[in-house]
C-alpha positions in Angstrom: 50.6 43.7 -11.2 53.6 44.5 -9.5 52.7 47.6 -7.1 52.9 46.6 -3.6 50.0 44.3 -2.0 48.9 44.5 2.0 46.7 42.6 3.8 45.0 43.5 6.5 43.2 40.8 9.0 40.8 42.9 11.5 39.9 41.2 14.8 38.5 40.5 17.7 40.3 39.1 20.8 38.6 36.0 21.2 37.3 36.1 24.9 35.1 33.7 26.3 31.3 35.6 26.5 32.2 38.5 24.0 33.6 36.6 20.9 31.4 34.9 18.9 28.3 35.8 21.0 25.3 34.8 18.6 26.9 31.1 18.7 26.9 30.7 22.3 23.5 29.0 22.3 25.1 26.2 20.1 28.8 26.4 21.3 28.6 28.2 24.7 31.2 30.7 25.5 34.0 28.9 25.7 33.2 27.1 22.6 32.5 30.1 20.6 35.7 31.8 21.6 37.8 28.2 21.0 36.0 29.1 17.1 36.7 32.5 17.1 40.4 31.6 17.6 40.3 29.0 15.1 39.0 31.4 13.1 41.5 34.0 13.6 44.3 31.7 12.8 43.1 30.4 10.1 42.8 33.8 8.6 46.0 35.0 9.4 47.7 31.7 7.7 45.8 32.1 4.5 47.0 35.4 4.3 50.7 34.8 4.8 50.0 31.4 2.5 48.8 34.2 -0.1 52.7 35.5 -0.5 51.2 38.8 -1.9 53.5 41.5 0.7 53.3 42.0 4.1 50.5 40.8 6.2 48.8 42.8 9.5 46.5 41.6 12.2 44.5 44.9 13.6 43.0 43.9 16.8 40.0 45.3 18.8 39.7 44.8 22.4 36.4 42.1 23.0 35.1 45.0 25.3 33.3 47.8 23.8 35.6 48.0 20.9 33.3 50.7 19.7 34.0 52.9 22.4 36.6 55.0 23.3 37.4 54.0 26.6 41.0 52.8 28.1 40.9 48.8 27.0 43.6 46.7 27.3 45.6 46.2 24.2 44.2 43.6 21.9 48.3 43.0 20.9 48.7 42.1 24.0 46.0 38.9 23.9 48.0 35.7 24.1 46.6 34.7 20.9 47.6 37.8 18.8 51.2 37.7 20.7 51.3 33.5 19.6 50.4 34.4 16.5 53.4 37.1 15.8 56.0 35.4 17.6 55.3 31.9 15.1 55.1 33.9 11.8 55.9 37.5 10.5 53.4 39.6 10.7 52.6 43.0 12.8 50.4 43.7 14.9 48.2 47.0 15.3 45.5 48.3 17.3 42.0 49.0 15.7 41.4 51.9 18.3 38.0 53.9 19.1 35.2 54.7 16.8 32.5 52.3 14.8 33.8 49.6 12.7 33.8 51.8 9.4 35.8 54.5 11.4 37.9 51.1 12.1 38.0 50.2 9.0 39.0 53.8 7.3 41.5 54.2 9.7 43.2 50.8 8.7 43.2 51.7 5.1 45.1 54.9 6.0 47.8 53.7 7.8 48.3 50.8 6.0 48.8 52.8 2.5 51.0 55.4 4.5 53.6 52.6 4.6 54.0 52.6 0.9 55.8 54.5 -1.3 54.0 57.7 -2.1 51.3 55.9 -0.7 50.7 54.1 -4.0 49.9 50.0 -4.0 46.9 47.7 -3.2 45.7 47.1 0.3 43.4 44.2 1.3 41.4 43.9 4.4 39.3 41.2 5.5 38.0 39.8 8.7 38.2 36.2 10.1 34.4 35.1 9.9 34.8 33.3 6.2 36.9 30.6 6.6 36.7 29.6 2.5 38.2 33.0 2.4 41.5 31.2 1.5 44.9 32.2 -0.2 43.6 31.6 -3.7 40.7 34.0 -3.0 42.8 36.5 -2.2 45.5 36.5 -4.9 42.1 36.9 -7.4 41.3 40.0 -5.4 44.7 41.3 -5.3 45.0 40.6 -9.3 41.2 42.4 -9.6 42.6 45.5 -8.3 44.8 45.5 -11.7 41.5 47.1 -13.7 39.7 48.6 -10.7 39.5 51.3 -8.0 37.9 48.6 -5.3 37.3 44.9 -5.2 35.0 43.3 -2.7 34.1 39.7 -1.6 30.5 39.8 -0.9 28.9 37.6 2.0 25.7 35.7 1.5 24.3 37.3 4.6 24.5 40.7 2.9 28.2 42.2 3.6 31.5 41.5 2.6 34.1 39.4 3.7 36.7 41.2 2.0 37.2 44.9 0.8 40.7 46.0 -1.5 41.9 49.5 -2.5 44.1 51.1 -4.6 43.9 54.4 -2.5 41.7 55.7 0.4 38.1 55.6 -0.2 36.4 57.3 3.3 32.9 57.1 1.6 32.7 53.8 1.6 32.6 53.6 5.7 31.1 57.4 6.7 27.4 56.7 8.8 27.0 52.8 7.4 24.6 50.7 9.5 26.5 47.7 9.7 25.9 44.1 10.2 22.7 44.2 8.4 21.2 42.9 4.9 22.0 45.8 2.9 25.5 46.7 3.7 27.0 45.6 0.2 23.7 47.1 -1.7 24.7 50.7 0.1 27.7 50.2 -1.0 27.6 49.7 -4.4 25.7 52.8 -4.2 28.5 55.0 -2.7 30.9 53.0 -5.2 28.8 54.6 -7.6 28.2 57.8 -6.3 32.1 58.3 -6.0 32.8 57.3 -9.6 35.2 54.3 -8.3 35.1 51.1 -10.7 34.9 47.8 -8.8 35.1 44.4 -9.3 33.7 41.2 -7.0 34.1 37.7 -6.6 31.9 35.1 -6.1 30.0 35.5 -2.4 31.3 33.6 0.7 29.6 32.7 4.0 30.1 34.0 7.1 29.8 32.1 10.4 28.0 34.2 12.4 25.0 32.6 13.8 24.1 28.9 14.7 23.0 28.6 11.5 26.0 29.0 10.1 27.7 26.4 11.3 27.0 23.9 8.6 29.7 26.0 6.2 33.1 25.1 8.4 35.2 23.2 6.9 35.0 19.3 8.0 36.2 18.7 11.5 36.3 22.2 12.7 33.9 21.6 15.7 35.0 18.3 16.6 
């Protein structure tokens, strides 16, 4: 499929007590934030390593990201600004609103860049680190037969989300972070009419739990 292909990394600045807060009991702040940032990277050079089209890192202020209050700008954080000045990528800003507000609004702009707004976007986040370059081309070719394509999470989300055009359904009034986030949406997927495609479920490090799927050497 030759149409253009975008991916999209959404994150979090990782700041010690607000990233990675549920693993602070087995990391402690600073220790969850050094993860988030490993993290973060990691996700940003799988995407590049992918070679699909451009690649964008949308960041959210750690501090009430879902609010819309004057933050500092997540580009800003030293680990967004290494990040842009080593490889070439762009940064953007996540702004106010919930994360499927977020989300919706990354779509958008991201498909405004392309001609007539036609091509294939993929966003993802940084929590699944076997969320790798290979993973992504197979989501990128999915979108060749269908509307959506979606990397499921064991814990009940997704880890990665790709569409062919806008889809503001899919992110209107969702509870996230809980169990049923992919069930609801295979629903709305439904509801709209929009054919999708998934690949085999990932893990997410979110909790202490967790832990046990990074990668060999990660914590040391």
């Amino acid at each position: 499929m030759n149409t253009p292909c975008r991916i999209v990394v959404m994150a979090k600045t990782p700041v010690a007590g607000h990233a990675k807060t549920r693993l602070i009991p087995a990391l402690g702040a600073q220790g969850a934030a050094a993860l988030a940032e490993r993290l973060l990277n990691h996700a940003v050079e799988q995407a590049l390593a992918a070679d699909l089209g451009p690649v964008e890192l949308c960041g959210a202020s750690a501090c009430n990201a879902h609010q819309g209050d004057a933050e500092p700008s997540a580009a800003l954080h030293p680990a967004f600004q290494r990040l842009a000045d080593a490889w070439p990528i762009t940064l953007s800003e996540q702004g106010s609103g919930d994360l499927g507000q977020r989300m919706h609004r990354a779509f958008e702009r991201a498909f405004s860049t392309m001609p007539s707004g036609a091509g294939r976007v993929l966003l993802t986040g940084t929590d699944a680190p076997a969320l790798g370059a290979s993973v992504l081309r197979r989501a990128a070719d999915a979108l060749a037969g269908a509307d959506a394509v979606f990397v499921p999470a064991h814990d009940g989300g997704y880890a990665l989300v790709g569409l062919r055009r806008p889809a503001p359904t899919l992110f209107e009034d969702m509870v996230w972070s809980t169990p049923t986030v992919m069930a609801h949406t295979r629903g709305r997927l439904a509801a709209a009419g929009l054919r999708h495609t998934e690949l085999p479920p990932l893990h997410d490090i979110d909790v202490p739990a967790d832990l046990t799927h990074l990668p060999p050497g990660w914590l040391s």
